[in-house]
C-alpha positions in Angstrom: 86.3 136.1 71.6 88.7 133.1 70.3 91.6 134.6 72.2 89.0 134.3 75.5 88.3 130.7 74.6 91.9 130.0 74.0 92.9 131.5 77.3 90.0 129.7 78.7 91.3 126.4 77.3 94.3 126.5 78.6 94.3 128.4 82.2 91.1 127.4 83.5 92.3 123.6 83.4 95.6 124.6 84.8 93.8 126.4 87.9 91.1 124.0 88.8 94.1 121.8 89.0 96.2 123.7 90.6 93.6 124.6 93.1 93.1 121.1 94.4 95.2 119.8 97.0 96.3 117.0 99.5 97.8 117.0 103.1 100.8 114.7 103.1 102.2 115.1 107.2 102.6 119.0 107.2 102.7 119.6 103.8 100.3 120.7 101.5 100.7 118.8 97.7 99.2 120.0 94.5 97.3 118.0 91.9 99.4 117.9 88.8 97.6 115.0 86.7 94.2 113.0 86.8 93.5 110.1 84.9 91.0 106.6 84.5 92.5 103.2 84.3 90.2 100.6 82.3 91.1 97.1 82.1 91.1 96.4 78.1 89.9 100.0 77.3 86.4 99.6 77.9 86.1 98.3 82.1 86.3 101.1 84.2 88.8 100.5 87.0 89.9 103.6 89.1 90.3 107.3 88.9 93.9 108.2 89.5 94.9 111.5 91.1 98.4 112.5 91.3 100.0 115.0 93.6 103.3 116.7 94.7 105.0 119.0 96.6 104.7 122.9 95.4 107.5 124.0 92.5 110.1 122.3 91.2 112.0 120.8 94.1 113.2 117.4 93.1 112.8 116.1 96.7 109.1 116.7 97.0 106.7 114.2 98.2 104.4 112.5 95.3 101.4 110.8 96.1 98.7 108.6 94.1 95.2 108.4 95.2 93.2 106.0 93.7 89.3 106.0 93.7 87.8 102.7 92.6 84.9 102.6 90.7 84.3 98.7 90.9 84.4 96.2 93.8 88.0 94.2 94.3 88.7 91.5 96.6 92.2 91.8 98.8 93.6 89.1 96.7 92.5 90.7 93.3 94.3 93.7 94.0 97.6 91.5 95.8 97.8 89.6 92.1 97.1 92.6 90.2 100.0 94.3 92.1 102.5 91.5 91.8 101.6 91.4 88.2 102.2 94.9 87.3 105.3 95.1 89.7 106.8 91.9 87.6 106.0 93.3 84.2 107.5 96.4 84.8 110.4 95.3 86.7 111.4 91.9 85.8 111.6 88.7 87.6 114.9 89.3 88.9 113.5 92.5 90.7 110.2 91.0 92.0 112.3 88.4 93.8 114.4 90.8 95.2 111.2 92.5 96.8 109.1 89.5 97.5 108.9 90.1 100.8 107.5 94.0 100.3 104.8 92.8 98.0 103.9 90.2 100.0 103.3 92.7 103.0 101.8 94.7 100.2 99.0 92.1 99.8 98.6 91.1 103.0 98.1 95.1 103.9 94.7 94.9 101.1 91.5 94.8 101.6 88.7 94.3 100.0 87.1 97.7 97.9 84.0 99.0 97.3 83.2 102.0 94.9 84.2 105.0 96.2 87.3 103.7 98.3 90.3 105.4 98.2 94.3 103.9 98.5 96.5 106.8 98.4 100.4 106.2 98.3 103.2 108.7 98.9 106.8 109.1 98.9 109.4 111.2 99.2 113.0 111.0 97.4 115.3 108.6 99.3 113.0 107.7 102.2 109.8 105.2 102.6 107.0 104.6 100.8 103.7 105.1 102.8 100.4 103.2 102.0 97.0 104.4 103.4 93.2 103.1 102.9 90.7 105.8 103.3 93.5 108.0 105.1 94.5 105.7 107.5 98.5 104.0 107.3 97.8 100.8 106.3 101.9 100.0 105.7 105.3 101.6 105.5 107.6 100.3 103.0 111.3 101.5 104.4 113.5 100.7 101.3 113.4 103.8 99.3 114.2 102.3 96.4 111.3 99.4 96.6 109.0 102.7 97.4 110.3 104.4 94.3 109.6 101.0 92.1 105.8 100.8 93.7 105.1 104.3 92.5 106.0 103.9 89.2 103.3 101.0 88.9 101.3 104.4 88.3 103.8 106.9 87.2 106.5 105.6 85.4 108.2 109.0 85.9 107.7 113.2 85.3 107.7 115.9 82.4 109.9 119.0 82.5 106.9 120.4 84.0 106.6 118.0 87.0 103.2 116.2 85.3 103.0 112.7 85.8 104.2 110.5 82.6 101.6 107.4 83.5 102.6 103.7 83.8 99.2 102.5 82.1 97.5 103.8 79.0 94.4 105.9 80.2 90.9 105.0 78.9 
């Protein structure tokens, strides 16, 4: 019976995961990490999903969906963005890409629980932004689109799991 739970504890996760999936163009990405983001541990921001191409290709697509849980205005979630982005990056790197996060805020709008922003890239190409499933912007320098991911996931385990940019509540 404790070898059932064990196995339980382990492979059921990894399935229910594994069984979820997002359409990125023609290709079909698996969920490999979900987390909650909280402002100061305790107000409940977003639920993070994050997805990538199937095995262990290193040029697979990744996205980030995001489902808020709160309301935001468009220019709550610009300064949010820019804030993170500097933090992570430094000043020196912001300014390099004040024009990208500038189109970045001016892409926002305003969200209501339930929304979804969902943001993909591929290795060496454009970032893509959508709201709800719809483009919203395309970010052609690949490595601006790399840097905008990693507002979420800073990078991945051995086993292709994200390794969050933000300490979830």
């Amino acid at each position: 019976m404790k070898l059932l739970q064990l196995l339980l504890a382990f492979v059921l996760p990894a399935q229910l995961l594994a069984a979820q999936r997002l359409m990125y163009g023609e290709e079909p990405l698996e969920l490999r990490g979900q987390a909650r983001v909280c402002h100061l541990g305790l107000i409940k921001l977003y639920d993070i999903d994050y997805f990538r191409g199937p095995g262990a290709d290193p040029n697979a697509a990744r996205c980030v969906q995001l489902s808020y849980l709160r309301e935001f205005s468009a220019s709550a979630l610009d300064r949010a963005t820019r804030k993170v982005f500097r933090d992570l990056h430094g000043e020196q790197v912001a300014a390099r890409y004040r024009g990208e996060l500038q189109l970045a805020g001016l892409a926002y709008s305003a969200v209501d629980p339930g929304d979804r922003y969902t943001y993909c890239v591929e290795p060496g190409k454009a970032g893509v932004l959508l709201r709800d499933e719809r483009e919203v912007i395309q970010f052609d320098s690949a490595d601006f689109a790399e840097r905008f991911l990693q507002i979420w996931v800073r990078a991945e385990d051995e086993a292709r799991n994200p390794q969050w940019g933000f300490a979830p509540c």
